[in-house]
N, C-alpha and C positions, 0 to 999 in steps of 0.2 A: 504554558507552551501548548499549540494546537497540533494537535498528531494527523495527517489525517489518511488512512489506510484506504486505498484502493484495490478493488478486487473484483471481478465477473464471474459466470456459467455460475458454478455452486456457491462460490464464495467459502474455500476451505483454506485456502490459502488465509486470506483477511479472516479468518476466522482463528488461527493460530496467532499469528499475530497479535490479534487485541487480546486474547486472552496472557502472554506473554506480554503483551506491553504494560495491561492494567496490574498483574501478579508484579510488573519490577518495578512501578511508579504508582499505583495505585489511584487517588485523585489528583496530584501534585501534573498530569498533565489533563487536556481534552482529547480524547479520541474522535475522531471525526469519521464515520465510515461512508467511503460514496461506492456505492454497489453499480457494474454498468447495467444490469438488470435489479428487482427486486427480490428475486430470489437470494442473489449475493447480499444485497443491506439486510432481509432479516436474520441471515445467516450470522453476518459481523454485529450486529443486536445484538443477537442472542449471545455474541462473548461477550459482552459489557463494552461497547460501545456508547461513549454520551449523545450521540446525536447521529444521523442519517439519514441520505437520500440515494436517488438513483436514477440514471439514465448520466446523457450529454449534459443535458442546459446548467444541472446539478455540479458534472465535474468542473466543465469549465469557467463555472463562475466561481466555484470553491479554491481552487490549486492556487489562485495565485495569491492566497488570505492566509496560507497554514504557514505557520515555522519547517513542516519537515514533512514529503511525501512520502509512503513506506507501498513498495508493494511489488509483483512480480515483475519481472524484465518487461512484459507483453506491454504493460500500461505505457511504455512510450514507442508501442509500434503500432503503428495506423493498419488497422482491420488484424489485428492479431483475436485472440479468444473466440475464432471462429466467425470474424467479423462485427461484435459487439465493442470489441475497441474500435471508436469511429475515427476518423484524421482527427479530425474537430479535439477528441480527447486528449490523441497521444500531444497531439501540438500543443495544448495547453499545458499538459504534465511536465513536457521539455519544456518547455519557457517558464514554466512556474521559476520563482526566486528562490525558492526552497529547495535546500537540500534534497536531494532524492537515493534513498537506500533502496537498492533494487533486489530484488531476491534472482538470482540466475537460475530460474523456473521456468521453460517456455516450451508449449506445444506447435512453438512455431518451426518454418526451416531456420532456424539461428542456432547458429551457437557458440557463446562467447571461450574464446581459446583464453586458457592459462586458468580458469574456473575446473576445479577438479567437482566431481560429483558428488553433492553429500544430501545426504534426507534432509528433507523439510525441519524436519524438528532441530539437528545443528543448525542446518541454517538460520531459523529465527532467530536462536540462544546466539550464534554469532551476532546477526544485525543489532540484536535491543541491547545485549552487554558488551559489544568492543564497539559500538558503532552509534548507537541511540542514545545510551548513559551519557555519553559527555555531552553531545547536544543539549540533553535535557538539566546536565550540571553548569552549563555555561560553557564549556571549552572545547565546542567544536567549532 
């Protein structure tokens, strides 16, 4: 199964993530990191990340190849991350065929109602074990 984590500015987000995804599957899946800067893909690298690039030409040719996208709300909002999410990106995220687990993270004006508040670190352990494990066991 191909994972593939999306993430811009720092990349801390996608950086939790892969480390959390490779600790609960180990090699049994491919992490894929597409960073919307460089700074974010060395960032998601340095968790154990199999493979990585960055910028546009990178996501939108990648999203619609992976089994599962993983990453904050912003990646499917056009010019979110301070304008590093380009349209180009988030349109390909939403259209991807792939599953998308979104983390409800955003330093945008959004805010999705009925999402209560919880740190980063629940939220991951939420997405990869009530949300990712079965994907990756066959029954999602």
């Amino acid at each position: 199964m191909k994972i593939c984590v999306i993430d811009g500015q720092g990349g801390g987000i996608g950086n939790a993530l892969i480390k959390k995804i490779k600790a609960a599957f180990q090699e049994k899946v491919e992490v894929v990191a597409l960073g919307t800067n460089a700074i974010a893909t060395a960032q998601m690298m340095k968790a154990g990340a199999n493979r990585g690039a960055s910028g546009e030409n990178a996501i939108v040719l990648t999203v619609p190849k992976v089994d599962v996208v993983v990453g904050p709300i912003s990646i499917v909002l056009a010019n979110s991350m301070m304008g590093e999410m380009s349209p180009a990106m988030a349109a390909a995220v939403a259209s991807s065929p792939a599953p998308k687990l979104l983390l409800p993270l955003t330093q945008e004006n959004v805010e999705v109602i009925g999402v209560l508040p919880e740190p980063l670190p629940h939220l991951v352990d939420y997405l990869v074990e009530r949300r990712l494990r079965p994907l990756v066991a066959g029954n999602g």
